[in-house]
MIDREN-124075 format. One line per 5 residues: number of its first residue (from 1); for each residue x, y, z of C-alpha. Coordinates in nm, 3 decimals. Layout:
NUM> X Y Z | ...
***
This chain:
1> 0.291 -11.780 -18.025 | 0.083 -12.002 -18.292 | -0.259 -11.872 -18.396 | -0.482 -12.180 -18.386 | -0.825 -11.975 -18.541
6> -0.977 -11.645 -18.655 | -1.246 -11.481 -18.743 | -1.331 -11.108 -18.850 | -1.596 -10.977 -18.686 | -1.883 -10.746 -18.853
11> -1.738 -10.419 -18.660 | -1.360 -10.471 -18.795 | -1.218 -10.649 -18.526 | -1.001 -10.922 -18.560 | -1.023 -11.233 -18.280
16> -0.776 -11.513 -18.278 | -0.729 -11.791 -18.082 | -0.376 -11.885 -18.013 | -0.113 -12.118 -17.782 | 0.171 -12.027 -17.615
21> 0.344 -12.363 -17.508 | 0.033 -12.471 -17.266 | -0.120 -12.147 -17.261 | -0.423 -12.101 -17.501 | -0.554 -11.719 -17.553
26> -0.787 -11.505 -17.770 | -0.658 -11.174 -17.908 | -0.871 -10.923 -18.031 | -0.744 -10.646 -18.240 | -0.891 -10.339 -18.420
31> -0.947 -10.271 -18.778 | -0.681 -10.071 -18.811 | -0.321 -10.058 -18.604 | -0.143 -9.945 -18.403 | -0.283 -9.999 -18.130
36> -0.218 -9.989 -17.757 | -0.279 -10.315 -17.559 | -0.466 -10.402 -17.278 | -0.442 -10.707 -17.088 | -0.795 -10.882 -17.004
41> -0.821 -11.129 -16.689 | -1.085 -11.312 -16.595 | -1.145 -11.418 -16.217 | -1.033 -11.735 -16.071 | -1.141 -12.102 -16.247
46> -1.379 -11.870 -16.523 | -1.241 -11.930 -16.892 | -1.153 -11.717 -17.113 | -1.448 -11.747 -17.290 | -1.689 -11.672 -17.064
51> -1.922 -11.444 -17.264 | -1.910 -11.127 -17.026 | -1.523 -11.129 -17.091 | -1.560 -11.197 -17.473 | -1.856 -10.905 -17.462
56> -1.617 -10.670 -17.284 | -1.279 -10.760 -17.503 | -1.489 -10.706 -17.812 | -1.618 -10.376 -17.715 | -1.287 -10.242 -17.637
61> -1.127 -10.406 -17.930 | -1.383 -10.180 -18.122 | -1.264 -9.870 -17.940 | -0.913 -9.944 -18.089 | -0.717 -10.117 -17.862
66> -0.573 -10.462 -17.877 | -0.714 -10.713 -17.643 | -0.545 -11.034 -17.477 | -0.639 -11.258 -17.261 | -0.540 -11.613 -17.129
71> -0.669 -11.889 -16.945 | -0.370 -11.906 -16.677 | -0.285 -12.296 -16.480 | -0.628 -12.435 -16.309 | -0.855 -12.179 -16.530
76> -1.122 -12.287 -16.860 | -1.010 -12.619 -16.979 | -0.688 -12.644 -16.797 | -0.621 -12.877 -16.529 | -0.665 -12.832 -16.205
81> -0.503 -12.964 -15.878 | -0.623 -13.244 -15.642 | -0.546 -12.961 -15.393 | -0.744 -12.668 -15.569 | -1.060 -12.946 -15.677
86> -1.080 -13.066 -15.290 | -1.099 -12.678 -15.185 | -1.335 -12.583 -15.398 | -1.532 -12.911 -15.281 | -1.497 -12.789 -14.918
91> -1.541 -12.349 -15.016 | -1.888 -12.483 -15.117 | -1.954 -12.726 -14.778 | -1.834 -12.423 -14.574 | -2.044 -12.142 -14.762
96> -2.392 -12.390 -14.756 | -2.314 -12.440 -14.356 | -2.263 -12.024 -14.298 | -1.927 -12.114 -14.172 | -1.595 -11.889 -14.234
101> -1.435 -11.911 -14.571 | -1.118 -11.721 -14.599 | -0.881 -11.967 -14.499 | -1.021 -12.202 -14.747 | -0.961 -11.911 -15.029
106> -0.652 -11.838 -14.930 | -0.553 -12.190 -14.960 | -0.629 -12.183 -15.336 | -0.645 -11.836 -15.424 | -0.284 -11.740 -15.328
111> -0.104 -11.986 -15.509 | -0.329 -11.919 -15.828 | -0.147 -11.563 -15.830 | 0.164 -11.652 -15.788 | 0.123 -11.932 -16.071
116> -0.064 -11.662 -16.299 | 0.189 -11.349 -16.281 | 0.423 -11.522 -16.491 | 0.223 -11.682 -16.748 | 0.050 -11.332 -16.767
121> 0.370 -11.205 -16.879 | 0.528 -11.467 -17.123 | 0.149 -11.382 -17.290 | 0.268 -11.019 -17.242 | 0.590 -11.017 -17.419
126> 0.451 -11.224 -17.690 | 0.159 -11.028 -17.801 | 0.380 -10.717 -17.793 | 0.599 -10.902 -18.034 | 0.362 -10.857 -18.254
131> 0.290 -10.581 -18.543 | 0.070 -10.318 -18.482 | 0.073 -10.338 -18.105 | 0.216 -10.170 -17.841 | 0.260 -9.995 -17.520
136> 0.177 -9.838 -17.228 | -0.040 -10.145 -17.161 | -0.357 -10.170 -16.976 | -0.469 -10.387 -16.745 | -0.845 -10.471 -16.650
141> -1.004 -10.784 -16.426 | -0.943 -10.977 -16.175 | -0.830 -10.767 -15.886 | -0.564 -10.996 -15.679 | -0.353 -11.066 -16.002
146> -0.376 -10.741 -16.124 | -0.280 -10.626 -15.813 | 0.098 -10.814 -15.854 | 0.115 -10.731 -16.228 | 0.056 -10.359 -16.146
151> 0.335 -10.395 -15.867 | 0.573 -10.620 -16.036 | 0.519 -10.550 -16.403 | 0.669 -10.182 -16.552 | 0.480 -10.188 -16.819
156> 0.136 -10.155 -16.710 | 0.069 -9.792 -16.698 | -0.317 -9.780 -16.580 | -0.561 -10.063 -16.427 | -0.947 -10.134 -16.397
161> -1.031 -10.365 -16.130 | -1.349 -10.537 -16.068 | -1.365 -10.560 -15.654 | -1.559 -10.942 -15.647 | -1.370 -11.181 -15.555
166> -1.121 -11.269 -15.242 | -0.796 -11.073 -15.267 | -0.533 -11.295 -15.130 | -0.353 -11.147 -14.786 | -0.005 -11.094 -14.929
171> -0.232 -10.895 -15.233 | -0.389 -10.676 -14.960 | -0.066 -10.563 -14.863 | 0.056 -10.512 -15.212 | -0.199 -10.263 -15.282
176> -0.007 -9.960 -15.097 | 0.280 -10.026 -15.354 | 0.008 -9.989 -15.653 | 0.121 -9.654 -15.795 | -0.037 -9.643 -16.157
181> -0.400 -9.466 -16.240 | -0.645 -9.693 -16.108 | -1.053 -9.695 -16.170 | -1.165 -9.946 -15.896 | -1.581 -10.091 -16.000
186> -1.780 -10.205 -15.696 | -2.087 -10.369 -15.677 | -2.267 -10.250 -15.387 | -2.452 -10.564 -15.284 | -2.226 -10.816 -15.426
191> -2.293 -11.132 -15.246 | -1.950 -11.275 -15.259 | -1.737 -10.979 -15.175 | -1.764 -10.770 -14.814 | -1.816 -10.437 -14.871
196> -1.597 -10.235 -14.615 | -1.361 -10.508 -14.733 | -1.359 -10.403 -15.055 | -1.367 -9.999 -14.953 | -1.058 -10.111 -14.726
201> -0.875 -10.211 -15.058 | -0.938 -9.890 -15.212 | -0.839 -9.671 -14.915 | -0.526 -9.877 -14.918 | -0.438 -9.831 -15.295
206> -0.122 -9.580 -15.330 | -0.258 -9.438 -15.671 | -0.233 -9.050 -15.707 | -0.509 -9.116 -15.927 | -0.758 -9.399 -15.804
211> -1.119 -9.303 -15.874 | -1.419 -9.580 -15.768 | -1.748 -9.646 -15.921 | -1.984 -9.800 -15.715 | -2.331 -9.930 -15.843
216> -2.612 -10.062 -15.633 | -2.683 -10.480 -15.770 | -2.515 -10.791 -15.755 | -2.200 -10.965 -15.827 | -2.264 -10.979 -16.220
221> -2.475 -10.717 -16.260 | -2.200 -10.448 -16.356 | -2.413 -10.176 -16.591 | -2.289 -10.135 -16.893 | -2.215 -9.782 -16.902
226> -1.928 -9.888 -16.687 | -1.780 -10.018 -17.019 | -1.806 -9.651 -17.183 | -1.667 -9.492 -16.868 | -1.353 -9.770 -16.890
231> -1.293 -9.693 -17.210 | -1.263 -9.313 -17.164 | -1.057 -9.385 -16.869 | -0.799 -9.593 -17.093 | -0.803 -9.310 -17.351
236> -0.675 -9.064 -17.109 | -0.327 -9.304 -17.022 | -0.325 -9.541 -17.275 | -0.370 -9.324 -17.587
***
């Protein structure tokens, strides 16, 4: 891991932009360690410095946890496929015609997981390298690759997921095997994301724990408060 930048922010918290081989990142850490770490993904193709994540990762770095995110293969500035550029092109033909669109996310969506998961967790083991972090980790984001994380990865001990956004098929089907607290934030009239699709996701979660907030609003209109509510959520596993 090199750190390429930093800056100290007026609450305390630290944010630094680093590079892992190809990867580049931002890390956000408290004024004062240790702290526990949660892991910060944004949805498909949106960098990592899209200013709802950096608004988010800030506010939780100021809560006193460390904060990492990535921009994983065909996300922010990194390049994308002929493949993934000539489905987008045709997502937005089908969407503007009212035609169905879920084989054309699959096409691109699917493989963006499975290229994801293990960048995710070379950023993983790198940032808990470091001093003054630690585990259990958190996880909080984009709901398809959080899904495989959660499944695949033992050291994620609770999850937030934000329920825009297609969930690939084999992702779906993960979700049973999703075991660790879960808090699951809906937006009721979110133009991009079926509703009973999404409350079918929930229902097939197999958290003990799995609570769902569900606000009335658009896909970026997420209140605030939610942010609060994460937080104590995280403070109950995390801390």
């Amino acid at each position: 891991m090199r750190f390429t930048s930093e800056q100290r922010l007026d609450n305390g918290v630290l944010e630094r932009e680093f590079t892992l081989g190809e990867i580049p990142g931002t890390l956000w850490t408290p004024g004062s360690t240790p702290a526990p770490l949660i892991l910060m993904a944004h949805n498909n193709g949106l960098p990592k410095n899209e200013p709802r994540l950096v608004a988010r990762a800030r506010h939780c770095a100021s809560q006193g946890y460390a904060v990492a995110t990535i921009d994983a293969a065909g996300c922010g500035d990194r390049p994308r496929s002929a493949a993934d550029d000539s489905a987008r092109a045709e997502l937005r033909r089908a969407m503007r015609a009212g035609e169905p669109v879920d084989d054309i996310f699959e096409s691109f969506v699917a493989p963006m997981v499975e290229s994801a998961v293990p960048e995710w967790r070379t950023a993983l083991d790198a940032v808990l390298a470091l001093p003054g972090i630690h585990g259990p980790v958190g996880y909080s984001g984009w709901t398809a690759l959080g899904i495989r994380l959660a499944v695949t990865e033992p050291r994620i001990a609770a999850a937030a997921f934000f329920a825009g956004g297609y969930v690939p098929l084999a992702q779906r089907e993960e979700a049973r095997r999703v075991t660790v607290p879960l808090l699951f934030l809906l937006q009721w009239d979110d133009e991009g994301n079926p509703r009973q699709r999404a409350l079918d996701l929930f229902d097939a979660f197999g958290s003990a724990e799995k609570t769902m907030h569900a606000n009335t609003g658009g896909h970026v209109g997420t209140p605030w408060f939610e942010a609060e509510d994460k937080g104590r959520f995280y403070d109950r596993h995390l801390k």
